[in-house]
C-alpha distance (Angstrom), angle and dihedral (degrees) to the residues before:
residue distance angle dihedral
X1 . . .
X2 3.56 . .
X3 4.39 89.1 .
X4 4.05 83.6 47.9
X5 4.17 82.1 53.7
X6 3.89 99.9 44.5
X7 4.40 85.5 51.9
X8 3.80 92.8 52.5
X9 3.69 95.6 39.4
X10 4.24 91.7 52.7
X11 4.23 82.4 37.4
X12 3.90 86.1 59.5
X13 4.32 92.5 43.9
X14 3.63 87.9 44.8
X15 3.90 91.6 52.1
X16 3.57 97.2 39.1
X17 4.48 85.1 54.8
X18 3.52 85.3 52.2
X19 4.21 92.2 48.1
X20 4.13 83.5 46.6
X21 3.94 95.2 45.3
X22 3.98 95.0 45.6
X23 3.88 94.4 45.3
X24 3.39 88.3 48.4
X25 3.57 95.9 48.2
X26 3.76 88.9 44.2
X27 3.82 91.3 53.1
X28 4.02 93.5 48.0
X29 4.01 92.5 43.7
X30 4.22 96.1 40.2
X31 3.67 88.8 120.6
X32 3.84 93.2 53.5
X33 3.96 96.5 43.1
X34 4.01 88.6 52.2
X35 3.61 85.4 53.9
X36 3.46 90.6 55.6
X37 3.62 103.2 36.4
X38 4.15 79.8 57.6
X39 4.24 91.5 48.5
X40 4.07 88.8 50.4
X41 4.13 93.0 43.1
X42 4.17 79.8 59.5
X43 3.10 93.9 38.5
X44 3.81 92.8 54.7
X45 3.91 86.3 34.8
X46 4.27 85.3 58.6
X47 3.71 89.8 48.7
X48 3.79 99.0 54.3
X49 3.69 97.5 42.5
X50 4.15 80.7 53.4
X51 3.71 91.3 46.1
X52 3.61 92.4 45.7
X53 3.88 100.5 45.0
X54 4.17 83.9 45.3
X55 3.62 87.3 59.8
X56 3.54 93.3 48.3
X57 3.64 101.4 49.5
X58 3.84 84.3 42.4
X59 3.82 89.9 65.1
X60 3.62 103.4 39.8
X61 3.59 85.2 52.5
X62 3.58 93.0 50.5
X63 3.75 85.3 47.8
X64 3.53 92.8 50.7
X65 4.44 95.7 47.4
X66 3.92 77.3 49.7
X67 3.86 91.0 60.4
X68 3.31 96.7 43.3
X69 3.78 96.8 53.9
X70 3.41 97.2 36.2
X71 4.08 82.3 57.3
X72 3.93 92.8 48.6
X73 4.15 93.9 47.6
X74 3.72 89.4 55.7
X75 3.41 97.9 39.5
X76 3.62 95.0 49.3
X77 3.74 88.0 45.5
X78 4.04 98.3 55.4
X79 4.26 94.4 37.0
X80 4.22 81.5 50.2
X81 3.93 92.0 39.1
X82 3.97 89.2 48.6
X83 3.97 85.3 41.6
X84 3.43 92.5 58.5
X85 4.00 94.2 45.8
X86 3.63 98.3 44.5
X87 4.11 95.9 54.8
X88 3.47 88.8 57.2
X89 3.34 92.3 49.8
X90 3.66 91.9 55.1
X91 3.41 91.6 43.5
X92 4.08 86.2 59.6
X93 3.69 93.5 48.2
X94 3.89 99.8 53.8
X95 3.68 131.3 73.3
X96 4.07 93.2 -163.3
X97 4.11 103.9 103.5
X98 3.78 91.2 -156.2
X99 3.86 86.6 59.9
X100 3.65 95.5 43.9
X101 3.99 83.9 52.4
X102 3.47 90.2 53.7
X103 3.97 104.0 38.7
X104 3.94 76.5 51.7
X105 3.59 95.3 55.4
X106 3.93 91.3 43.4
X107 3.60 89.1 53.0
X108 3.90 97.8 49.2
X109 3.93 87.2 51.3
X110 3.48 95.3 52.9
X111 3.77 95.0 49.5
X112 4.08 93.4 54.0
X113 3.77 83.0 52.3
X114 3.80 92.2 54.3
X115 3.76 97.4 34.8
X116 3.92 85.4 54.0
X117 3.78 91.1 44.8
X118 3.95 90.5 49.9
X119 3.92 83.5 51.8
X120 3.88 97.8 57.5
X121 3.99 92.2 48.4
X122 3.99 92.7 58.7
X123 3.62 86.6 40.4
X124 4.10 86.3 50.3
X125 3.92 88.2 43.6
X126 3.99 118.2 114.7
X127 3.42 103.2 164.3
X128 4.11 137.5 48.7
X129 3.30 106.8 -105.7
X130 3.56 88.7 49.0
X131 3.77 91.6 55.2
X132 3.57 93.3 42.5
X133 4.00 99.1 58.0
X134 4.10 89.8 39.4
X135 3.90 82.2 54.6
X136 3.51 93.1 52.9
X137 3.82 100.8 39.7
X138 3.00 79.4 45.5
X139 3.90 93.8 60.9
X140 3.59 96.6 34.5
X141 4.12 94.0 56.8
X142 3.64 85.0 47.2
X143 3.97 93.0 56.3
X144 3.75 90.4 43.4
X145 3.68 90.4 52.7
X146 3.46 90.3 54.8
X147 3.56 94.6 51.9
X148 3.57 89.8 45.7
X149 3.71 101.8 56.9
X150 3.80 84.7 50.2
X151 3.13 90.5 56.8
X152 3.97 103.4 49.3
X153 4.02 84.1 38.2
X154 3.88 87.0 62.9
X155 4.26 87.4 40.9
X156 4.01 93.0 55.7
X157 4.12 86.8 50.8
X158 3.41 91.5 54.9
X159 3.86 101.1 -106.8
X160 3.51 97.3 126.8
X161 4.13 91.6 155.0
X162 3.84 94.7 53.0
X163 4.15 84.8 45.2
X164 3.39 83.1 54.4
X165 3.89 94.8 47.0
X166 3.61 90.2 46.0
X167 3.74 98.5 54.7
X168 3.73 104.2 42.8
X169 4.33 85.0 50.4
X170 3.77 89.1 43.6
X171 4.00 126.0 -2.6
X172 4.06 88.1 60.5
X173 3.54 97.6 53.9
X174 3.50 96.4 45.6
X175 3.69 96.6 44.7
X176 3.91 86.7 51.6
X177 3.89 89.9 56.8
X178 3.78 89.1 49.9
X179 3.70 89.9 50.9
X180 4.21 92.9 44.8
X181 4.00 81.9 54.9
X182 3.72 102.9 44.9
X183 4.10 83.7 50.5
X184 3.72 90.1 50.1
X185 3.25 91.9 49.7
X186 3.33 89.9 54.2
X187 3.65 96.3 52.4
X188 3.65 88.4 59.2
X189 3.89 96.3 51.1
X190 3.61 83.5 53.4
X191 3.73 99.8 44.1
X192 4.35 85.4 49.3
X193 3.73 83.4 48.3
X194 3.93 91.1 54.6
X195 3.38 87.3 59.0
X196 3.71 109.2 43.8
X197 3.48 81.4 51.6
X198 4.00 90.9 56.2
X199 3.59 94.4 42.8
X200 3.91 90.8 54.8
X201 3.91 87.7 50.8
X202 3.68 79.7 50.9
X203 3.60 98.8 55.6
X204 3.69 95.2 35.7
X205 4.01 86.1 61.0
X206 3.51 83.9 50.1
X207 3.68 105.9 47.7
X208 4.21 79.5 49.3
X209 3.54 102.3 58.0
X210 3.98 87.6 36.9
X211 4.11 80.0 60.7
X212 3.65 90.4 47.6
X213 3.61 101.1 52.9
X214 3.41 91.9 34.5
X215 3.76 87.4 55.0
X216 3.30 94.8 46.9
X217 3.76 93.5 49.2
X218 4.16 96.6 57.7
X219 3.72 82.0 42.1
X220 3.70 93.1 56.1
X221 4.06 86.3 35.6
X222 3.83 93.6 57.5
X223 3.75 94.9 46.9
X224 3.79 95.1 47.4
X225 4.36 84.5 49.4
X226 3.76 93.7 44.0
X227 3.99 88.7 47.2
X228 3.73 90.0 46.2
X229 3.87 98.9 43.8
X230 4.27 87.2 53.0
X231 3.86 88.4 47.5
X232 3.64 97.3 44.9
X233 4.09 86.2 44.8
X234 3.82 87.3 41.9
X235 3.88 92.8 50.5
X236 4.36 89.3 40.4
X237 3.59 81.5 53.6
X238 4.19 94.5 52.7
X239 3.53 93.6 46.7
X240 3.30 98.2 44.0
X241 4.24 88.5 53.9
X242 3.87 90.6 48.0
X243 3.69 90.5 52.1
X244 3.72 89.7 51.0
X245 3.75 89.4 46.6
X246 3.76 86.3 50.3
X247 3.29 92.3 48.7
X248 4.07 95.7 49.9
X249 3.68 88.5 44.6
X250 4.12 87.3 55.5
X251 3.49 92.6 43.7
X252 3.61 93.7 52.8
X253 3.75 89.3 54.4
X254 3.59 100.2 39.3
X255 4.46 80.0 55.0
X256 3.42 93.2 41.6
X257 3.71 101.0 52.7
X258 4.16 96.1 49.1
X259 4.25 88.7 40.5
X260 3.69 85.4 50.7
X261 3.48 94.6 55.7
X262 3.55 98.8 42.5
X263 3.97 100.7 47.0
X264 4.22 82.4 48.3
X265 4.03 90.2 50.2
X266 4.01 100.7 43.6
X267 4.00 91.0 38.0
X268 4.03 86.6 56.4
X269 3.71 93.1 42.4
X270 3.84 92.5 45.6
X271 4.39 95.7 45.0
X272 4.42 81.3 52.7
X273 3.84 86.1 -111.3
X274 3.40 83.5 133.4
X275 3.68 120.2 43.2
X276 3.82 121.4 144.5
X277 3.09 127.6 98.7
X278 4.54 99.8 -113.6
X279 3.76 84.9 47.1
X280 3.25 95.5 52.0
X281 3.75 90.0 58.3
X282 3.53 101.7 46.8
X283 4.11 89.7 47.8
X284 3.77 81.2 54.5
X285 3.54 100.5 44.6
X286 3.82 90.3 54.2
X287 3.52 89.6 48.7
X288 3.57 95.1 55.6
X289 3.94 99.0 46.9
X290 4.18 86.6 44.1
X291 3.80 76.5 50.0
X292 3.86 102.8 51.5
X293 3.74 93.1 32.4
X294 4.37 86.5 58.7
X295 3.94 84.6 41.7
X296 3.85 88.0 44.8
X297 3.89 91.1 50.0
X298 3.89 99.9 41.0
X299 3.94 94.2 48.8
X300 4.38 86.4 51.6
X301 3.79 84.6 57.8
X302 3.91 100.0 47.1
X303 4.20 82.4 41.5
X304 3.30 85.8 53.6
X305 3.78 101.6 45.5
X306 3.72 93.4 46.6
X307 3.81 95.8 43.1
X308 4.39 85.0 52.5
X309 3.84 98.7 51.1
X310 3.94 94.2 43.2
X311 3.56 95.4 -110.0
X312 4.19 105.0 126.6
X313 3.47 123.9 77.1
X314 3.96 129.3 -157.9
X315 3.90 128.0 -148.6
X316 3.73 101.1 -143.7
X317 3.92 116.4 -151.0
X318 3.66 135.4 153.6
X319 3.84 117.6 -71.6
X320 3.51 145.0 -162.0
X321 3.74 117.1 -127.0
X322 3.58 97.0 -158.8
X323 4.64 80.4 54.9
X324 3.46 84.8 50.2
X325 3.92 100.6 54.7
X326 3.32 99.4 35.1
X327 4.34 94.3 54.5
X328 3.80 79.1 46.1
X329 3.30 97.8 60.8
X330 4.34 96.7 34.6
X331 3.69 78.9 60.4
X332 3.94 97.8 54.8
X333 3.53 109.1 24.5
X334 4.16 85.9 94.9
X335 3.64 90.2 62.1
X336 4.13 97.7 37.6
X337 3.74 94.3 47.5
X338 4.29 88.0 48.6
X339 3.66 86.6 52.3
X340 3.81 97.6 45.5
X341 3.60 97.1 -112.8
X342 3.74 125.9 146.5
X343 3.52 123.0 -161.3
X344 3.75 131.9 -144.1
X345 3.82 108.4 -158.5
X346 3.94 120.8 -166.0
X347 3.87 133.1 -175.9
X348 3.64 131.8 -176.2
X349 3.85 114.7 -123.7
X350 3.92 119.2 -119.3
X351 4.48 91.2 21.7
X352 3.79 114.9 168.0
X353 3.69 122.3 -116.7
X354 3.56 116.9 -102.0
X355 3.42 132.1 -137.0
X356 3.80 116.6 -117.3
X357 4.26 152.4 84.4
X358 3.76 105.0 -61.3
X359 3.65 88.1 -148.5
X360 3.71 98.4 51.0
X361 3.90 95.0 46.4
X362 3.70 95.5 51.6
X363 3.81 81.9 49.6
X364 3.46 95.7 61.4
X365 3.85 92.2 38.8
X366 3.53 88.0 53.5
X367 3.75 96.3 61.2
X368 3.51 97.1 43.2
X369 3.80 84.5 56.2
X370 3.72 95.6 45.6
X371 4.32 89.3 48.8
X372 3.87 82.7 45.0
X373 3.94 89.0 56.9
X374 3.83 96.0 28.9
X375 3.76 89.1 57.7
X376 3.80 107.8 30.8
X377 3.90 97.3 103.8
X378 2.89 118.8 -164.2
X379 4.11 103.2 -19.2
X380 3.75 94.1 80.4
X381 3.58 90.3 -161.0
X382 4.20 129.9 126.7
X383 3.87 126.6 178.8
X384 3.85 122.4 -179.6
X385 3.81 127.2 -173.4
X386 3.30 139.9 -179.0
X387 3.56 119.2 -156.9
X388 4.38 137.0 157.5
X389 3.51 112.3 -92.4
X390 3.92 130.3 -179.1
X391 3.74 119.2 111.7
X392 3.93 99.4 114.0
X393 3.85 91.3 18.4
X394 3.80 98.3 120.2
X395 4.28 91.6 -149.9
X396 3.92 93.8 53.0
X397 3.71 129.3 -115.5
X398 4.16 116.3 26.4
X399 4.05 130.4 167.6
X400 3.81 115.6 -133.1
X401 3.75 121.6 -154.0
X402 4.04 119.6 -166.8
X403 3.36 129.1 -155.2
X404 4.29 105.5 -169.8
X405 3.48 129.0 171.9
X406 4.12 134.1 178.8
X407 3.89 96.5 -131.4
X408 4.23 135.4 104.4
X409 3.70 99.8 -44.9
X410 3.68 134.4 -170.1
X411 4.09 134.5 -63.9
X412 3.93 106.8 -125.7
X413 3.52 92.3 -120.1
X414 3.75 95.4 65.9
X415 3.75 97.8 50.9
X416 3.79 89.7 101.7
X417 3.85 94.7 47.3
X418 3.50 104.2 47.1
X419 4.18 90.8 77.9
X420 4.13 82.9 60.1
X421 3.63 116.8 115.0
X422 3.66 107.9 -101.9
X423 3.48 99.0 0.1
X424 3.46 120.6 155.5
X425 3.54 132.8 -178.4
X426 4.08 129.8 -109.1
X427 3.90 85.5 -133.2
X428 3.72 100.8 44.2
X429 3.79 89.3 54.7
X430 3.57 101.1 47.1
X431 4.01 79.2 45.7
X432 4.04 85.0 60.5
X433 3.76 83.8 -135.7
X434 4.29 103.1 149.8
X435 3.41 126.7 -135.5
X436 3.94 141.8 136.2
X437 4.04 99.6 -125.6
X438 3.61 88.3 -123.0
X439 3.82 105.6 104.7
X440 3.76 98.2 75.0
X441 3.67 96.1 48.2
X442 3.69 99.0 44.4
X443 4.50 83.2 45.7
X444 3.77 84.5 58.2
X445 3.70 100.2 46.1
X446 3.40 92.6 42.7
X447 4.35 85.4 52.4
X448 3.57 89.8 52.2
X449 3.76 104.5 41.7
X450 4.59 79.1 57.4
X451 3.70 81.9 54.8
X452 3.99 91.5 -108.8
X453 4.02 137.7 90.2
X454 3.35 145.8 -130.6
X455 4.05 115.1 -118.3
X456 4.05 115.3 -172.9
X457 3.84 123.2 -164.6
X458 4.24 107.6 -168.2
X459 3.59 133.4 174.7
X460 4.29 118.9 -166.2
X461 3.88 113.6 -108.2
X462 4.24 86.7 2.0
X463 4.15 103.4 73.2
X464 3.77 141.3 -110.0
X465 3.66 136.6 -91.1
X466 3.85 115.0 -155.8
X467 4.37 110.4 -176.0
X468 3.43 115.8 -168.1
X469 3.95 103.4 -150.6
X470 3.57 116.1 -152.0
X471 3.83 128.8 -173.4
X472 3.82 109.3 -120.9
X473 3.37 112.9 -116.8
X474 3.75 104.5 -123.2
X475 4.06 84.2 63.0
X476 4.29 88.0 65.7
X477 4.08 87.7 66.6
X478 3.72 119.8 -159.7
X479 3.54 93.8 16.7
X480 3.88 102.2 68.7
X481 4.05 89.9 88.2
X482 3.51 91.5 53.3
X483 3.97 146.6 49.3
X484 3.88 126.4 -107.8
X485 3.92 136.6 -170.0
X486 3.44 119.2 -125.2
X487 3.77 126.4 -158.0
X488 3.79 119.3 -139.0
């Protein structure tokens, strides 16, 4: 149970990385994905005017095989219909019997081929009045064949003048009635083809105003993107200048302050204001940290300047956390113990080596140590750990180092922003709390160059925890006997 627990719980940190990594990626690429939400609506656009032009060609063609049939059936059924009348006919107006056989013959060929044709247009029939008038042609050819065959029966016996009797009283009228039918039903062919016709013209005005709109739609579609792609650039492109404005306005202070200090110090040492020997010291002692701390502040620029146009390098190597820490905190303990911080330092026993540039790491340690003290308020408190990692790490093994401290902490909804270059929070300024915005994004550059990342879990008025996670260096293979160069 508890195994079936620890899977779900890394499932759920693994799909919340993946939540964090696509809305981030969606947020940095907005611009792009409007572009392509536009290329799919044509797309889709393109696809239904095809569909919909397919359709309509479909039914006018379907319309037009219609016609055509429709025109064959009937004309095959009055040419076999007329057939049928005129060899009896001849067979009344000749006094050869081998004709009258034949003319017979012709005739009772012809009438199986309208009989059969009469057949397939009830069979074709879908609605009533079609059935009706294939019923009653149907009727009607049958009482004219009757006749008929009476009337060649009396023809072959040699009665030609009762023949003839019998198919002026009979045969005509009957063959008129199958003539009156075969017209109506060609009036109704042509009335249904009236209206096929109309409901094409129908659909075609349809299908065109359907193109309009549509049309009209992607055109109003595109505009609205194109408009909203040069506002969101236009507004990217005002925050980013009021961040850099921030950030020059910071700078200046954070200059200003340490200069300040310094020209005050050396012009009282150099008029002899200051002349023993304890003064002395302390004058030069606050040189020297107003010193280190411009040095310190200057060198995070050009780091940062170098590390954003691709222009540093690291060697990567094998390192020891516990190294790594402990230069880390050498390197700030000036600053902690000025502030009043303490710091509470724990590392797991047995940890991994990880794969990276000592100097680089212990960079970005350092500034999550010096946010960590810059922002603890008033818990002056700091604990960093170390501690093996790698359960829903998808590469294997990793070390995380934390950095956590009890002070203001961070709103949720500027987790993602905080990594931006000169970012700077709402609260921090109102808080009058200095900085260049800089730290963070050179941290997370500095992660990622090592092939890691730093993750940060904050709550307002409760503290932050920043963890570095580093891949351990047995997971890079081959390469842990030997140095590589990484591109920024």
């Amino acid at each position: 149970m508890s195994e079936a627990s620890h899977n779900a719980k890394a499932s759920r940190s693994a799909f919340q990385r993946l939540l964090q990594a696509v809305s981030s990626q969606i947020a940095r690429h907005s611009s792009s994905l409007l572009l392509f939400m536009v290329f799919c609506v044509v797309i889709a656009v393109g696809m239904f005017m095809i569909g919909d032009l397919h359709t309509a060609t479909d039914q006018a063609q379907r319309m037009y095989a219609g016609s055509v049939q429709g025109l064959r059936q009937i004309g095959e059924l009055q040419y076999e219909a007329q057939e049928t009348r005129r060899s009896t006919l001849y067979a009344l107006t000749t006094n050869d019997s081998n004709l009258q056989v034949e003319y017979a013959d012709q005739s009772r060929k012809a009438d199986g081929l309208v009989t059969e044709g009469i057949a397939q247009y009830l069979a074709g029939a879908h609605i009533p009045r079609e059935m009706e008038l294939g019923q009653r042609l149907q009727r009607d050819w049958a009482a004219y064949l009757k006749v008929r065959d009476e009337v060649l029966a009396s023809i072959l016996e040699g009665s030609t003048k009762e023949a003839v009797d019998m198919d002026l009283t009979g045969g005509v009228p009957s063959f008129d009635r199958v003539r009156q039918d075969l017209e109506e039903v060609k009036r109704l062919y042509d009335e249904q083809a009236s209206e096929q016709l109309k409901a094409v013209g129908l659909s075609s005005r349809r299908s065109v105003l359907r193109l309009v709109g549509v049309l009209c739609f992607t055109l109003l579609f595109a505009i609205a993107s194109v408009w909203v792609i040069q506002r969101s650039k236009m507004l990217s492109a005002l925050k980013l200048a009021k961040m850099q404005m921030d950030f020059v306005a910071s700078v200046s202070h954070e200059l200003r302050t340490p200069l300040a200090v310094i020209c005050a110090s050396a012009q009282n040492i150099a008029d002899g204001v200051v002349d023993e020997k304890e003064k002395l010291a302390k004058y030069g002692s606050v040189i020297g940290h107003h010193s280190r701390q411009l040095t310190e502040l200057v060198n995070q620029i050009l780091l940062f300047a170098s590390t954003h146009e691709g222009r540093h390098r690291y060697a990567l190597r094998p390192l020891q956390t516990s190294a790594i820490i402990e230069s880390v905190l050498t390197n700030t303990r000036e600053l902690a113990e000025e502030a009043g911080f303490t710091v509470e330092k724990s590392i797991e026993s047995n940890l991994p080596p990880v794969m990276g540039d000592f100097s680089a790491i212990c960079q970005c340690l350092q500034n999550l140590v010096l946010n960590a003290v810059k922002y603890g308020g008033s818990h002056p408190s700091i604990a960093i750990r170390a501690f093996r990692g790698g359960e829903d790490v998808p590469y294997g093994e990793e070390v995380r180092i934390s950095v956590e401290d009890h002070g203001i902490g961070i709103d949720g909804s500027e987790l993602q922003q905080i990594f931006e270059p000169f970012y700077r929070s709402p609260v921090v300024k109102a808080a009058q709390i200095h900085g260049t915005g800089l730290g963070l994004p050179l941290a997370k550059s500095i992660a990622e160059a090592m092939g890691g990342r730093i993750s940060v879990v904050s709550k307002v008025a409760v503290g932050s925890r920043f963890t570095l996670h580093l891949p351990a260096s047995q997971v890079v293979g081959a390469e842990n006997a030997a140095e590589r160069v990484a591109q920024l």
